[in-house]
C-alpha positions as CSV (number, residue, x, y, z in Angstrom):
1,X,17.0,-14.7,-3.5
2,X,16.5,-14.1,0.4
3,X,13.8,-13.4,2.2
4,X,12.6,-12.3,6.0
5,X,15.6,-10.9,7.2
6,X,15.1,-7.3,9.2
7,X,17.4,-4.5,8.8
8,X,20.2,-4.1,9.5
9,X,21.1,-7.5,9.4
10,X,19.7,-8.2,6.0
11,X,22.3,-5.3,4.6
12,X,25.4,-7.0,5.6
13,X,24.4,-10.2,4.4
14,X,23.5,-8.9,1.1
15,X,26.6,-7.2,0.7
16,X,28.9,-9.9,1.6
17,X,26.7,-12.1,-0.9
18,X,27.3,-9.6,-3.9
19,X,31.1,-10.0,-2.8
20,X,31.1,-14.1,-2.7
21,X,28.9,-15.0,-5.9
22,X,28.9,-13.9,-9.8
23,X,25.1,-14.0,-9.7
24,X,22.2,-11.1,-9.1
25,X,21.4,-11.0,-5.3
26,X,17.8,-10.4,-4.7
27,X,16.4,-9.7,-1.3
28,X,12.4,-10.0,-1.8
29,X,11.8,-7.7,1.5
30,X,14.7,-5.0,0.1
31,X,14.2,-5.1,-3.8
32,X,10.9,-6.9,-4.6
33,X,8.9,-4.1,-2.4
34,X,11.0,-1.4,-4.0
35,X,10.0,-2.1,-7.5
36,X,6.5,-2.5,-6.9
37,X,6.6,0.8,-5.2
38,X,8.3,2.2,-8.1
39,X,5.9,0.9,-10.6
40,X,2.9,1.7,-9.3
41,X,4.2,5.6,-8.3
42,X,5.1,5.8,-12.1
43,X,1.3,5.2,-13.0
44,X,0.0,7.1,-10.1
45,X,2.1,9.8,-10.9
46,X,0.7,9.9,-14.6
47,X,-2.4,9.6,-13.5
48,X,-2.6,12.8,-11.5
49,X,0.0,14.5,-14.1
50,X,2.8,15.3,-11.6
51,X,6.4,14.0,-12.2
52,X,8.5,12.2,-10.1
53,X,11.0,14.6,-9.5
54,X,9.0,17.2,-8.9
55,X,6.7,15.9,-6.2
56,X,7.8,15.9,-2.3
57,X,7.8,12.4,-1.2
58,X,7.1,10.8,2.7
59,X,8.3,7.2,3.2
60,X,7.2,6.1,7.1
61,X,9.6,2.9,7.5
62,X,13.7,3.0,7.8
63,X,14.2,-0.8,7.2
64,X,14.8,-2.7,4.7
65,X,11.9,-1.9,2.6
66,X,12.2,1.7,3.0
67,X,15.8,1.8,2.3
68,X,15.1,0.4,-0.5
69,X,13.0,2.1,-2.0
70,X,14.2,5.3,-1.1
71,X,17.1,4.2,-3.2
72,X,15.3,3.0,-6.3
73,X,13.4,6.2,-6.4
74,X,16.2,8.4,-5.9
75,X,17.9,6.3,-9.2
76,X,14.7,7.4,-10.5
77,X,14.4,11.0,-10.1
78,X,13.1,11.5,-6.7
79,X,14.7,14.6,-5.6
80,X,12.9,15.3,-2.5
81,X,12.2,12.3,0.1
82,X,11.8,12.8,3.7
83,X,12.2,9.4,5.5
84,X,11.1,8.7,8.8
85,X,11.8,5.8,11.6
86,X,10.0,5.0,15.0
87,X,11.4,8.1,16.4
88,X,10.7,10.5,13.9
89,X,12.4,12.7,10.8
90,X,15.6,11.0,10.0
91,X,17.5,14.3,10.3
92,X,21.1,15.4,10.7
93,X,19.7,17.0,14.1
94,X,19.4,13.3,15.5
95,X,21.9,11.8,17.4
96,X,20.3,8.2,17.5
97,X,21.2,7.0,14.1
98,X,22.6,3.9,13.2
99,X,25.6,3.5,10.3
100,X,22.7,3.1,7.5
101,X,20.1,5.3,8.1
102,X,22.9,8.2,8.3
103,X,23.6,7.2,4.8
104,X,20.2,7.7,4.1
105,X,20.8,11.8,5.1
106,X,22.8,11.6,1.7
107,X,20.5,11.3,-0.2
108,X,16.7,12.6,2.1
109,X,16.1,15.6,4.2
110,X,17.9,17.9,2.5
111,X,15.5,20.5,4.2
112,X,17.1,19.1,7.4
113,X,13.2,19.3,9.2
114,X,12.6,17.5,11.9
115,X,10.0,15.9,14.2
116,X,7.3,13.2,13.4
117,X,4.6,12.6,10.6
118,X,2.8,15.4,11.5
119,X,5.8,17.5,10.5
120,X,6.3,15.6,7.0
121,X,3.5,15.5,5.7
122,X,2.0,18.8,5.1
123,X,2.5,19.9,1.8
124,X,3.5,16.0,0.4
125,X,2.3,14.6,-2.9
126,X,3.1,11.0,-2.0
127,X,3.1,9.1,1.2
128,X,4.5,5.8,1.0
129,X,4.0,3.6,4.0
130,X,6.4,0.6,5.0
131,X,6.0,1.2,8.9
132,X,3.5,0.6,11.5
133,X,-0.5,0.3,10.7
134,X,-3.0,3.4,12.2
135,X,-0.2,6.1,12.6
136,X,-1.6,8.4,9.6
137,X,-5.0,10.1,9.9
138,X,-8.0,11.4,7.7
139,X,-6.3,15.1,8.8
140,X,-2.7,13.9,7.6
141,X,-4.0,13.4,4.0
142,X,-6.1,16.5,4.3
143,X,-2.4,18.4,5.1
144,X,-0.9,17.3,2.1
145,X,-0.9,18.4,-1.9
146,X,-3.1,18.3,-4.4
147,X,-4.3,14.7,-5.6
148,X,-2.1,12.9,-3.0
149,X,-1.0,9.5,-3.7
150,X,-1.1,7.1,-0.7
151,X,0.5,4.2,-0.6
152,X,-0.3,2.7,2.9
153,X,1.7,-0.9,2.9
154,X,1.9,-1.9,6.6
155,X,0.6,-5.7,7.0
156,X,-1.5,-6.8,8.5
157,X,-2.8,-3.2,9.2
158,X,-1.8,-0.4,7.0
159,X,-0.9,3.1,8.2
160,X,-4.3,4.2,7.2
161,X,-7.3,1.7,6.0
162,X,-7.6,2.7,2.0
163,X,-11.2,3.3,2.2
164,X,-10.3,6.7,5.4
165,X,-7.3,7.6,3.0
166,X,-9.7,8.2,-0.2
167,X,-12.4,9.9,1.8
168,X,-9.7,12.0,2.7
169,X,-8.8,13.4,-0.6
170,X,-6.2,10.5,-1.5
């Protein structure tokens, strides 16, 4: 188990530790994050009848979280995740792109849109937040689906206070 090591860093050192031991590697920031996302989508997803891969999915966070759980939803069934990073989109239209988020194109955007939140979010069923607190708005979860799930997970500050999200339709 490691812990507090940013991207990309934290994705070379847990590859070269699956190479060197014969024991589960566990990266609490990567994996731990990822399955409570997963676990509580499953029961949010029940809850407002809509299945995993049907519903369009917004992650806000291209690090180790976000990675991560763009991953263990895609194992799941996600079929439609549109990922996004300080700049924006991650989009085959960018240029900027390290090694690891490209890989990310393989399995997100398949749309191939592009620009910021504003752009991702209309239409979404499920916003999941592993970014930077106050960059979503009351109008953002307004944009998006029917019975949205929110999942703002920012620390300190989430992307949008829980109690503006719900008000909002969330």
């Amino acid at each position: 188990n490691f812990e507090d090591i940013a991207a990309p860093r934290c994705f070379d050192i847990e590859a070269r530790l699956r190479k060197m031991l014969d024991i589960p590697v566990f990266h609490d920031d990567q994996h731990g994050t990822a399955l409570v996302v997963l676990a509580g989508l499953l029961n949010a997803l029940r809850v407002v009848r809509k299945k995993i891969g049907a519903v369009r999915i917004v992650i806000s966070g291209a690090g180790a979280a976000g990675h991560a759980i763009a991953d263990l939803l895609g194992m799941s069934g996600a079929r439609d995740i549109i990922m996004l990073d300080s700049k924006g989109i991650l989009s085959r239209n960018r240029t900027d792109l390290d090694a690891y988020k490209v890989r990310l194109l393989d399995s997100t955007n398949q749309r191939n849109i592009s620009g910021g939140i504003e752009a991702a979010l209309p239409g979404a069923d499920v916003f999941i937040g592993v970014s930077k607190g106050g960059i979503v708005s009351s109008r953002m979860i307004q944009s998006m689906a029917d019975s949205p799930i929110v999942f703002a997970l920012a620390y300190p500050i989430p992307e949008i206070m829980p109690d503006e999200a719900k008000h909002a339709g969330a």
